[in-house]
VOGU-13956 format. One line per field, with one value per residue (C-alpha): z negated, x, y. Coordinates in pm, 1 decimal, padded with zeros to 6 digits. Layout:
N
zz: [Z ...]
xx: [X ...]
yy: [Y ...]
***
This chain:
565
zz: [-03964.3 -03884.6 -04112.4 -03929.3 -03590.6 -03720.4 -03893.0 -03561.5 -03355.4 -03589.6 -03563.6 -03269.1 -03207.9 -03481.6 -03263.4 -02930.9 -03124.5 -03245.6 -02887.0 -02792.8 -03014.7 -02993.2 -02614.7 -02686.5 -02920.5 -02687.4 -02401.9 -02607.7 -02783.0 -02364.3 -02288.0 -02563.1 -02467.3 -02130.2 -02208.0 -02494.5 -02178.6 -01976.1 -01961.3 -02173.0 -02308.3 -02696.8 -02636.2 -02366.5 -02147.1 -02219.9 -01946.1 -02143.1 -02046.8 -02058.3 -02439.5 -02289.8 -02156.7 -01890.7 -01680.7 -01642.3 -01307.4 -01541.5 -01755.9 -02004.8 -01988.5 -02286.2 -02354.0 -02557.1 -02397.9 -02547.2 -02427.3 -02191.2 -01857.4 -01561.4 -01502.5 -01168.7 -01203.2 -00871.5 -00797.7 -00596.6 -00511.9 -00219.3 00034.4 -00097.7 -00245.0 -00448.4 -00710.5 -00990.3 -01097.9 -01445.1 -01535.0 -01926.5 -02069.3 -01992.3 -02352.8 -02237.0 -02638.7 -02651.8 -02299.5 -01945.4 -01740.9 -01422.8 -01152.7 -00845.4 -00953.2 -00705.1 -00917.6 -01003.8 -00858.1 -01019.1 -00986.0 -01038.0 -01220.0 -01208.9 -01464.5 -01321.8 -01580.3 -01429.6 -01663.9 -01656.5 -01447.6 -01219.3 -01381.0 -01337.3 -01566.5 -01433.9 -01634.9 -01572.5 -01338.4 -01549.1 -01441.8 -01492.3 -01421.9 -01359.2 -01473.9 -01211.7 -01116.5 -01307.6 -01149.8 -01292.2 -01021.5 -01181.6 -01306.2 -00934.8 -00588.6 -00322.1 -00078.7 00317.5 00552.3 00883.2 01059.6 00988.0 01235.3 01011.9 01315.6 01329.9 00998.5 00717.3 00484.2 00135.3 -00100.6 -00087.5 -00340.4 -00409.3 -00697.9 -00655.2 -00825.9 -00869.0 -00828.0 -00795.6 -00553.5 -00777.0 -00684.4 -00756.1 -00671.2 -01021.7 -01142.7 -01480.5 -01787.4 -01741.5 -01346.7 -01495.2 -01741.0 -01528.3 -01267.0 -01551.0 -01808.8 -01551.4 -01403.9 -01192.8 -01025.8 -00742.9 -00541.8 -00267.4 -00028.7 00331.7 00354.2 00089.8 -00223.2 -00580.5 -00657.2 -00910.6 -01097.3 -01395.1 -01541.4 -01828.1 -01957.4 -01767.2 -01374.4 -01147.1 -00991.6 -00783.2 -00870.1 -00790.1 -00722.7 -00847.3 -00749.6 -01118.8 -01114.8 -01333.3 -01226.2 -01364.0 -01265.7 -01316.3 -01582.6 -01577.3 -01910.4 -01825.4 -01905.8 -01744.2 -01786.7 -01701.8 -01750.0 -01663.7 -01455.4 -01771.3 -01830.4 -02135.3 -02217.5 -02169.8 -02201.0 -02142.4 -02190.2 -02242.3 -02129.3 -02508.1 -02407.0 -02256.3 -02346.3 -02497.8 -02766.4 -02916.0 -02805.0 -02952.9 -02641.3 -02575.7 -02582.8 -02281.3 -02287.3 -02034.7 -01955.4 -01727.0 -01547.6 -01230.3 -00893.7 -00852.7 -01069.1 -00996.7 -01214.3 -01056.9 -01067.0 -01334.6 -01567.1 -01563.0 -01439.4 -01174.2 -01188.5 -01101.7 -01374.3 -01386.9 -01525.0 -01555.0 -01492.7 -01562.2 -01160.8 -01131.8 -00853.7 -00730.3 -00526.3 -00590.9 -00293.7 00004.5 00251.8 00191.5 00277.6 00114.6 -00212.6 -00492.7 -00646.4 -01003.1 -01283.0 -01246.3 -01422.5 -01129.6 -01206.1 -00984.0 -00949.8 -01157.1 -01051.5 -01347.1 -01406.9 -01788.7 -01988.6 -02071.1 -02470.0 -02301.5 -02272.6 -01945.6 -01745.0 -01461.3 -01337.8 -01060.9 -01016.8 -00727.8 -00864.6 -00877.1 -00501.9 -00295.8 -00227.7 -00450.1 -00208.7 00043.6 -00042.0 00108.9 00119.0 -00185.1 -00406.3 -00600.1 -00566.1 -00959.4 -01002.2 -01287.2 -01471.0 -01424.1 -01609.8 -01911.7 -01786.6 -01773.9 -01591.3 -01356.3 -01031.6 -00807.2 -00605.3 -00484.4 -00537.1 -00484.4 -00476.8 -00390.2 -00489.6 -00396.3 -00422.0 -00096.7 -00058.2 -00017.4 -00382.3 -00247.6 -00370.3 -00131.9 -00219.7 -00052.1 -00099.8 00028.5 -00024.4 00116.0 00439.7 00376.3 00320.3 00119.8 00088.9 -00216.9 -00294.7 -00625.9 -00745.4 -00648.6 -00628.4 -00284.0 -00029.6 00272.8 00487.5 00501.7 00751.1 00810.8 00926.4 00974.6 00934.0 00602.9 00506.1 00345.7 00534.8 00319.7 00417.7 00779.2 00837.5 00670.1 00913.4 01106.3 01496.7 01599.3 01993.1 02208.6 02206.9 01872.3 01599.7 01256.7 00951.7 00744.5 00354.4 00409.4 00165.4 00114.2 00302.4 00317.1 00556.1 00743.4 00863.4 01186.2 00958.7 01099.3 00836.3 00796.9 00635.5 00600.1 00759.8 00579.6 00887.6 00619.9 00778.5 00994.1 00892.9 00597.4 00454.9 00594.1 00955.5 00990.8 00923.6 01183.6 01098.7 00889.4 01087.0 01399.4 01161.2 01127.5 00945.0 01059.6 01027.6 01183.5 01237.6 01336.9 01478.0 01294.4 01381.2 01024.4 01201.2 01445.7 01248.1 01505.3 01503.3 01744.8 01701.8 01800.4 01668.8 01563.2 01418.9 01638.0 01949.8 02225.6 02060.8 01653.9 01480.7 01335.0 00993.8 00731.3 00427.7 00193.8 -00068.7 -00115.2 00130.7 00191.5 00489.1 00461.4 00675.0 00587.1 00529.6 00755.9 01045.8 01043.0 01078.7 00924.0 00634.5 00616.8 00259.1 00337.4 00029.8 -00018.9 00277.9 00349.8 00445.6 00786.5 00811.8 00600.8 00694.1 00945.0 00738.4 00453.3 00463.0 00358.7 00022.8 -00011.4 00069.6 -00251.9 -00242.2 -00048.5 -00082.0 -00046.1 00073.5 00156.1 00366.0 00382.2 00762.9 00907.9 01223.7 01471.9 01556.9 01945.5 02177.1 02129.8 01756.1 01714.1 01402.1 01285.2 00884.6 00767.9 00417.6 00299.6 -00036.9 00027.5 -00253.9 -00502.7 -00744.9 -00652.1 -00829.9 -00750.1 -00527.3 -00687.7 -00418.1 -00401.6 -00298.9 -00350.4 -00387.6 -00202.3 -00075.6 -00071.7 00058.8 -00150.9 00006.3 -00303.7 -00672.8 -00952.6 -01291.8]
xx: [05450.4 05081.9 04991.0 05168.2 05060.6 04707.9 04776.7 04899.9 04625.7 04393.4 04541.3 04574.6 04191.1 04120.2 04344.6 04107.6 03845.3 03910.6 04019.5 03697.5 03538.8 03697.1 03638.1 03250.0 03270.3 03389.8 03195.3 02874.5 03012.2 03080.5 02758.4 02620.6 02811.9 02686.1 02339.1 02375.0 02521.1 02214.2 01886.1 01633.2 01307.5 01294.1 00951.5 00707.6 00558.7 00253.9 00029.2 -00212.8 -00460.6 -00361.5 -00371.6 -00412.1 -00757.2 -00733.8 -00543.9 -00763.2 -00623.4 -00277.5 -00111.6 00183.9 00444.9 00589.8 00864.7 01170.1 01508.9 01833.7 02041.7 02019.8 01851.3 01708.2 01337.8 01195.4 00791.7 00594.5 00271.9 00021.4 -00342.1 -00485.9 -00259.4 -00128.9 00208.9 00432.3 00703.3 00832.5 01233.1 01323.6 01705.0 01841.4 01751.7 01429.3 01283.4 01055.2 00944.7 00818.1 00599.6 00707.2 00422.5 00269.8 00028.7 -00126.5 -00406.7 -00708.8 -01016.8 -01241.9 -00964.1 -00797.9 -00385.3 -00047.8 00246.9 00579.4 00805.9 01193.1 01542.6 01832.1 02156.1 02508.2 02653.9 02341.9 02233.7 01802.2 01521.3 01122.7 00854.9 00551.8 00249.6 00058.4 -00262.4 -00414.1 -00848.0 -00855.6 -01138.1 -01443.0 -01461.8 -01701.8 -02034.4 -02167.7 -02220.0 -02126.2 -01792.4 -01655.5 -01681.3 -01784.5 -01487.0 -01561.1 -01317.6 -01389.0 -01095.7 -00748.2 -00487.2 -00279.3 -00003.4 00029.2 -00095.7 00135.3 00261.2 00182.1 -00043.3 -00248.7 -00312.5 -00558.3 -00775.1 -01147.6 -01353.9 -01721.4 -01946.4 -02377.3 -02512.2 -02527.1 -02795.1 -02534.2 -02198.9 -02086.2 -02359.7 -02482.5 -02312.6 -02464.4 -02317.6 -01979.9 -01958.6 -02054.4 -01774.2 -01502.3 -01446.6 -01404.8 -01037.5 -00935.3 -00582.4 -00684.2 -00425.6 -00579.7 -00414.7 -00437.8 -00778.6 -00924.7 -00891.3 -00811.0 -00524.5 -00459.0 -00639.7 -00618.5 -00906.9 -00884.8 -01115.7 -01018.7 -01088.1 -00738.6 -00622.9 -00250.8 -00033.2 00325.4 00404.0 00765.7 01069.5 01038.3 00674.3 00568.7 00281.9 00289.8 -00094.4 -00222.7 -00586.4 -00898.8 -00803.9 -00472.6 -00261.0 00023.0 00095.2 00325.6 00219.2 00363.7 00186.7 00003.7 -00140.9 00083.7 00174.3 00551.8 00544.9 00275.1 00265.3 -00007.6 -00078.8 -00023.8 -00275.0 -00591.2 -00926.6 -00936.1 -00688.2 -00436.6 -00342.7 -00095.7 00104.4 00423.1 00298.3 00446.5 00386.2 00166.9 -00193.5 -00296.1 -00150.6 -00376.6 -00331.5 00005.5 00315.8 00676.1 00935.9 01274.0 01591.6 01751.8 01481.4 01265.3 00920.8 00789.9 00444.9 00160.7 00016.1 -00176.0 -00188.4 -00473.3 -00453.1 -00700.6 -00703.6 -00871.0 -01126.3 -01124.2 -01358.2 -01744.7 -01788.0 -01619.1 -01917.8 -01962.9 -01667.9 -01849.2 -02005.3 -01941.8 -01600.2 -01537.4 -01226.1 -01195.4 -01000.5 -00828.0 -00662.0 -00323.8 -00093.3 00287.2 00497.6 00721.9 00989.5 01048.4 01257.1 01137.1 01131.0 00849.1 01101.4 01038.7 01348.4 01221.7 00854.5 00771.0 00458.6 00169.5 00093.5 00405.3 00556.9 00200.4 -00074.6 -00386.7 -00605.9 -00571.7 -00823.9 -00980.3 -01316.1 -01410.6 -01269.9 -01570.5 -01659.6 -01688.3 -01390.6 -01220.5 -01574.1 -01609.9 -01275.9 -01342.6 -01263.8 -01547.4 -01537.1 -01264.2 -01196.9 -01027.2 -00775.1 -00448.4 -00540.9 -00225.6 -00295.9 00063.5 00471.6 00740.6 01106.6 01305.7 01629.7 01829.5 01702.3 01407.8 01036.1 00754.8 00417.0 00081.8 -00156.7 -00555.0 -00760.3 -00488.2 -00409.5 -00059.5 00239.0 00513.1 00870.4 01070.2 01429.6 01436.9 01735.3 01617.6 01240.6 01234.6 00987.9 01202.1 00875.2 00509.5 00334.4 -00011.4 -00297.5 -00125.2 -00359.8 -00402.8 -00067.1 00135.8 00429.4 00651.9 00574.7 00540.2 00878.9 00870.6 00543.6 00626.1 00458.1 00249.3 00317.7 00071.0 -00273.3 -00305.0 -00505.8 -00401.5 -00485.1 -00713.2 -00727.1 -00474.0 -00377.4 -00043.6 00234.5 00524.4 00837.4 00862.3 01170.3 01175.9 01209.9 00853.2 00600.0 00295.0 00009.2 -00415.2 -00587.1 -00966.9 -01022.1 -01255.8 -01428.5 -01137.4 -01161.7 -01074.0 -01323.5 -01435.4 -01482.4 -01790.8 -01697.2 -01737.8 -02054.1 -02003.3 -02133.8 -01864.8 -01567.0 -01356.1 -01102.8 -00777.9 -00390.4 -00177.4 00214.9 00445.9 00783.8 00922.4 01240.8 01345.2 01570.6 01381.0 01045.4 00840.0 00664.3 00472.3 00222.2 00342.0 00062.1 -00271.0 -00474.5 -00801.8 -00895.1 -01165.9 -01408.5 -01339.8 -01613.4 -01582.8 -01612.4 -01594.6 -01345.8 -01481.0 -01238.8 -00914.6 -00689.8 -00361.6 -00149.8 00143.7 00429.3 00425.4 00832.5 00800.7 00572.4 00572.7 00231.6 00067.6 -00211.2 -00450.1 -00681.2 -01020.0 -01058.9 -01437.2 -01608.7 -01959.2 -02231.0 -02217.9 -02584.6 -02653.3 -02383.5 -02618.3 -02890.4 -02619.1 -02415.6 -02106.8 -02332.0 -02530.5 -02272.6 -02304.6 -02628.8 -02573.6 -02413.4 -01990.6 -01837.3 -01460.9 -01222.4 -00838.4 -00717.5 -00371.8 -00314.5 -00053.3 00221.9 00130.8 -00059.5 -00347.4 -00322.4 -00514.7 -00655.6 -00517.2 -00673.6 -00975.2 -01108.1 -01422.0 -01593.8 -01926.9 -02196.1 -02295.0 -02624.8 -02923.6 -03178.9 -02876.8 -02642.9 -02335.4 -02076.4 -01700.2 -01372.5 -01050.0 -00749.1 -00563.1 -00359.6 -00041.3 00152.6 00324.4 00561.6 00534.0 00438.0 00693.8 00553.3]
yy: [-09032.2 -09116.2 -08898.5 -08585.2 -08683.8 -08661.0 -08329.4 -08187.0 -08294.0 -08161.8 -07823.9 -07836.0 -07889.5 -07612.5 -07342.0 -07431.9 -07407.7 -07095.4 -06973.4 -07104.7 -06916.8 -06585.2 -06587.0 -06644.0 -06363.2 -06156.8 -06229.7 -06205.7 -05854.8 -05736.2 -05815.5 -05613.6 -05287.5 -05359.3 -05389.8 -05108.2 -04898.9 -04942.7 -04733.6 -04864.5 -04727.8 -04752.1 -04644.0 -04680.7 -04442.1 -04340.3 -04059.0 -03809.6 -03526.8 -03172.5 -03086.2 -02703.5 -02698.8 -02421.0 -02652.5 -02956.2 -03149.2 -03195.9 -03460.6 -03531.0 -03816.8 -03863.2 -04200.4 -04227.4 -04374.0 -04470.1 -04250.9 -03897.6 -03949.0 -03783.8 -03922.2 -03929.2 -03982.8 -04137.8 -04077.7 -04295.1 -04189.4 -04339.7 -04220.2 -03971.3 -04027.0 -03771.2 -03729.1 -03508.8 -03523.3 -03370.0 -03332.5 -03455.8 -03140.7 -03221.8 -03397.0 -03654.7 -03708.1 -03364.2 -03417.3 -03375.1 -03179.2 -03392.9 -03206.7 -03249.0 -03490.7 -03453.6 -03467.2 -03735.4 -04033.9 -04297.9 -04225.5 -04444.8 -04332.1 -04509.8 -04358.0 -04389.4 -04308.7 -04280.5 -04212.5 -04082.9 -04373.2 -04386.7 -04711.9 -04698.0 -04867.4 -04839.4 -04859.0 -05101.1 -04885.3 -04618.1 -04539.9 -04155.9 -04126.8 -03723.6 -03535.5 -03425.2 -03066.4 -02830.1 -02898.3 -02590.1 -02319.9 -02006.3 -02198.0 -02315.7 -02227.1 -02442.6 -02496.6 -02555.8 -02658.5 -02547.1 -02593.4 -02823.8 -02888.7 -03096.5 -03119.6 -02735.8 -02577.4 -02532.1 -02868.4 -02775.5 -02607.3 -02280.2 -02081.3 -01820.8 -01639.6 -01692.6 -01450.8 -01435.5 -01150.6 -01105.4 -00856.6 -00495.4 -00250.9 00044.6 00050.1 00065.5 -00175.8 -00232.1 -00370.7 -00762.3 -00757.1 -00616.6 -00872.6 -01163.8 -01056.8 -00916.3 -01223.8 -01505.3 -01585.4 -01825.7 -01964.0 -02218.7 -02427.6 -02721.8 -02925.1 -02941.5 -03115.7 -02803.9 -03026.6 -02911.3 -03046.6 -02746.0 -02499.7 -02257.1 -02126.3 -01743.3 -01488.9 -01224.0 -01155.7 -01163.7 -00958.6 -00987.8 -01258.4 -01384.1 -01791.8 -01814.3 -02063.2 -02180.4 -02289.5 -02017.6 -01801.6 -01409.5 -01261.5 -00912.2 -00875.8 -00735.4 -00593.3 -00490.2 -00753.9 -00927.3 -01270.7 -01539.6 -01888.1 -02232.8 -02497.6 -02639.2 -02313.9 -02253.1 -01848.7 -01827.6 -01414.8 -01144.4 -00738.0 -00546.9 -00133.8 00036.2 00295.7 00075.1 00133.9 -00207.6 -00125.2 -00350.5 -00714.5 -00997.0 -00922.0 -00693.9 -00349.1 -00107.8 00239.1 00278.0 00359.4 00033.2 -00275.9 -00283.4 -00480.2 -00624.8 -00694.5 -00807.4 -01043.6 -00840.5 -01080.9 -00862.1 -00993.3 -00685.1 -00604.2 -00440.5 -00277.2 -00088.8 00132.7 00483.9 00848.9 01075.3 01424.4 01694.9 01859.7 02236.0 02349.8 01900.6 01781.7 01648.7 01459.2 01264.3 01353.1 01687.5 01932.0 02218.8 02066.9 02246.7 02208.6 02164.4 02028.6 01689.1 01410.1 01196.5 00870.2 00862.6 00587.2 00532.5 00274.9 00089.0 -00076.0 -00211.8 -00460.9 -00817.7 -00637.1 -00370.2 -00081.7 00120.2 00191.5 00350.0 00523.4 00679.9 00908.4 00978.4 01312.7 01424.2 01286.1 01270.6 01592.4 01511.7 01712.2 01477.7 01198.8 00870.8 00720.5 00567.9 00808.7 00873.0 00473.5 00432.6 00232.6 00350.0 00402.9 00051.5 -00014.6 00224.4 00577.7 00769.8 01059.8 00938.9 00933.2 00721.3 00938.3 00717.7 00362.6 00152.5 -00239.1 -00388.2 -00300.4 -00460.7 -00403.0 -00440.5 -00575.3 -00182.5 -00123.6 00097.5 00012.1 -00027.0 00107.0 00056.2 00304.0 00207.9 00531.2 00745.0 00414.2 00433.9 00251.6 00441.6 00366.7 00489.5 00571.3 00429.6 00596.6 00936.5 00872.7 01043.4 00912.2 00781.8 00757.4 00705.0 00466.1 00540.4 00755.7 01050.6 01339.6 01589.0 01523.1 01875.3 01996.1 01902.7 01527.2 01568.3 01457.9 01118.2 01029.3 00703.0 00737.7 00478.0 00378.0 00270.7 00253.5 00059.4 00187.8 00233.5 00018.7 00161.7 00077.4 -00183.1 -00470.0 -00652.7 -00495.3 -00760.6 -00777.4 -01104.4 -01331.8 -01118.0 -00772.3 -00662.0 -00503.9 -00713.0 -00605.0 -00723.8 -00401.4 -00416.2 -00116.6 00029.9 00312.9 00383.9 00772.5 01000.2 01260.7 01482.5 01327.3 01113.2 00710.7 00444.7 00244.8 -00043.3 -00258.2 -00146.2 -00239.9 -00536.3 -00701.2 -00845.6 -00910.2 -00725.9 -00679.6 -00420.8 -00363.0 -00026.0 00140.0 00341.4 00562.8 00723.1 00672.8 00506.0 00165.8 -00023.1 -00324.8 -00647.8 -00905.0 -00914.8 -01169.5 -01060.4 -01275.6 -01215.7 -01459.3 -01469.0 -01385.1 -01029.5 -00963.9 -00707.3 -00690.4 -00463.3 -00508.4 -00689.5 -00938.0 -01021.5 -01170.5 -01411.9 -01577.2 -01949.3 -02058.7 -02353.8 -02331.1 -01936.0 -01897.2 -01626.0 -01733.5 -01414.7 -01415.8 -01209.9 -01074.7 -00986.0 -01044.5 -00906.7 -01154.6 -01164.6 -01229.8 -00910.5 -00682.8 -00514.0 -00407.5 -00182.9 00114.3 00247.5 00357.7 00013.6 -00223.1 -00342.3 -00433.3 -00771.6 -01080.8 -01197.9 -01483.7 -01545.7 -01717.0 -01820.3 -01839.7 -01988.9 -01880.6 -01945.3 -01703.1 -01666.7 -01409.2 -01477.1 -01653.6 -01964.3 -02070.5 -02380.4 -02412.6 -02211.8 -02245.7 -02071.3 -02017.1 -02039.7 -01908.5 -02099.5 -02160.2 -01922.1 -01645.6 -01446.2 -01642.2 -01640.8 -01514.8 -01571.4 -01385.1 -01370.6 -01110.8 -01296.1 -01606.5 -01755.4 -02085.6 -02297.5 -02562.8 -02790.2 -02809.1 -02745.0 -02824.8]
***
């Protein structure tokens, strides 16, 4: 009897033991799904330069987690404070691209996962020591800010393509000047206050290039090239012109003679560009002074618009020659410029420098030696109308003139033509010469440069100016090349790029002929929206090094409302 009571309380201790047990085994295996379930990182972050060394103010996260997760990465730098989010598909093993370091500064990194359920881990502070900027003066401008309203001037980033250049005693100058100018390429993008918080250095001199929503950049060559790059510098695509001087390149080949001034990514996946033709033109002018020089064949280099497949198949062209009069010429036609660019014995007769496409499937094409702004039917390549200068044109264009109201003055050898929020056209009028040959140019020294917007009416073909840049007491200068004008998204102010701006100092003592002979400078301007416009940021690039000064410009400017890497 003993024995069985004993029996039974042992079992009975054995079964709450085991109960006992069973419940710590499954509190224990709980909390290991629960842990298991939350973000961890397997293995640490670590923050590394740029391996690609044409972006230098750049970094790489990399960390492993155990399990998919969107990472959020903080930034700290004095007091300056930003942050970077990258979704799942994002592989943080393989490197996930940081910008915006300002050079020479110690930086913080916090490196945030966030998973499925919304559960988040941080990582301990990183710290990033950016590199100093080149100190050597042929390799960077010298930035000046004159002028920031931080209350009224666009938030964000601007950015804009400084290109160097030493005074030439020739127009077309000789091989060394060429060179100096040719194989350097820049991408610049500062904050506010004028500092680099971005840059992107090539081989090549810039021309046009295109900011997109995706943080890609696609730019236009010296060598005629077209390339899209991300914000690490790395290739993602590029094309090349089949027929260049150059010859071949590791690029997509199109079958084209040049990629020049400004090219498009379309939302159908294809590009839109600027290229050339040359054509062999009987009985063509010798001169842009002299109305009765002798006339003789001439090869002219004319403008074709393109449109081609990501594979470098061209699905639609459009050509100057065949839609505009040849005869009717601008200043600078016999300026060298295609000799310069390895066509000898070629001149310069259309000279487009911006396309866009518009939103009614029609193309928009500025034209500077000819001061005129075409629109194109795309589907039927017929010019809807022309906005500019309206003398010389052939009767068969007359009717697509737009009239000019008022007492404004027309833009001469214009840059940038863009539609704003408002539907107005606005454009960056160089006022080059402000006459076509044969009549006698205005002295250099008389012109100016400015923005400039206007209010057209398509269906009756009339416009009318309804802002301009130029105040009573702004200091005048003159644009001898380049430019562009901009509505910023937020503030909509307009941010004007100068292009290549004469020395001021100098300007006086050159013509039309020896312009070239003197120094540049440049200068990016915000100005308000309001009659009159004040200026409420102004950047300059101010030469550089000495025994030549090194001068500075730019094709033009842009805002960007924040950085995508």
């Amino acid at each position: 009897m003993l024995k069985e009571v004993r029996a039974r309380r042992a079992m009975s201790r054995f079964k709450w033991i085991l109960v006992l047990a069973i419940a710590v085994s499954g509190a224990v295996h709980s909390r290991t799904n629960a842990e298991e379930k939350l973000p961890q990182f397997v293995e640490d972050p670590v923050v590394s330069n740029n391996p690609n060394q044409s972006v230098p103010l750049a970094a790489v996260v990399t960390f492993k987690a155990n399990q998919p997760v969107e990472t959020t990465i903080t930034l700290t730098e004095g007091e300056h404070r930003w942050e970077f989010t990258y979704d799942a598909a994002r592989k943080a093993e393989k490197g996930l691209p940081v910008i915006g370091f300002r050079p020479d500064r110690k930086h913080e990194l916090v490196v945030s996962i966030k998973n499925a359920g919304g559960e988040i881990a941080s990582s301990e502070p990183l710290t990033f020591q950016s590199p100093k900027l080149p100190s050597d003066p042929a390799e960077f401008p010298k930035i000046a800010i004159a002028t920031s309203d931080s209350k009224m001037a666009e938030p964000g980033f601007r950015l804009f393509n400084p290109r160097r250049r030493i005074p030439r005693q020739t127009q077309a100058g000789n091989e060394q000047e060429r060179e100096f100018g040719e194989s350097f390429g820049m991408l610049l993008m500062v904050d506010q206050a004028g500092t680099p918080v971005w840059f992107y250095k090539t081989d090549s001199r810039i021309a046009g290039f295109n900011y997109m929503d995706n943080g890609h950049i696609l730019y236009v060559t010296a060598d005629y090239r077209l390339v899209e790059i991300d914000m690490l510098g790395n290739e993602i695509r590029s094309w090349y012109a089949s027929q260049r001087p150059q010859g071949k390149s590791t690029a997509t080949p199109v079958e084209t003679l040049t990629f020049h001034h400004d090219a498009d990514l379309l939302d159908n996946g294809n590009v839109l560009a600027l290229s050339s033709e040359r054509r062999k033109i009987e009985n063509y002018y010798t001169s842009e002074y002299e109305a009765d020089a002798p006339r003789q064949d001439q090869w002219v280099m004319g403008d074709r618009a393109v449109e081609f497949t990501p594979g470098g198949k061209i699905v639609w062209s459009w050509k100057a020659f065949d839609h505009l009069s040849s005869r009717r010429i601008g200043y600078e036609t016999f300026s060298h410029y295609w000799q310069r660019r390895g066509f000898p014995d070629t001149i310069d007769w259309s000279h487009a420098n911006e396309i866009t496409k518009l939103d009614d499937d029609s193309v928009l094409i500025n034209f500077r030696y000819l001061s005129a702004v075409v629109k194109v039917d795309r589907k039927t390549g017929e010019i809807l109308w022309i906005f500019g200068e309206p003398s010389g044109w052939s009767k068969e264009l007359q009717s697509k003139l737009i009239q000019l109201q008022g007492d404004a003055r027309w833009s001469w050898h214009q840059h940038a033509p863009t539609f704003t929020s408002r539907g107005t056209l606005l454009l960056f009028d160089n006022g080059n010469y402000r006459a076509r040959p044969f009549n006698e140019p205005t002295s250099l020294a008389k012109t100016w440069s400015r923005a400039v917007e206007y209010e057209l009416d398509e269906k009756t073909l009339t416009a009318k100016q309804v802002w301009t840049s130029e105040t009573a007491d702004e200091e005048k200068v003159v644009t001898i090349a380049m430019g562009s004008a901009s509505e910023t998204p937020e503030k909509g102010n307009i941010l004007v790029g100068y292009g290549a701006i004469l020395d001021p100092s100098q300007v006086h003592k050159v013509s039309w002929k020896t312009r070239s002979q003197i120094g540049q400078m440049t200068r990016c301007r915000e100005y308000t929206h309001t009659t009159p416009a004040k200026i409420v940021w102004d950047l300059r690039l101010e030469p550089t090094g000495g025994n030549p000064k090194i001068g500075w410009n730019i094709f033009g400017c842009i805002p960007v409302s924040s950085l995508q890497p």
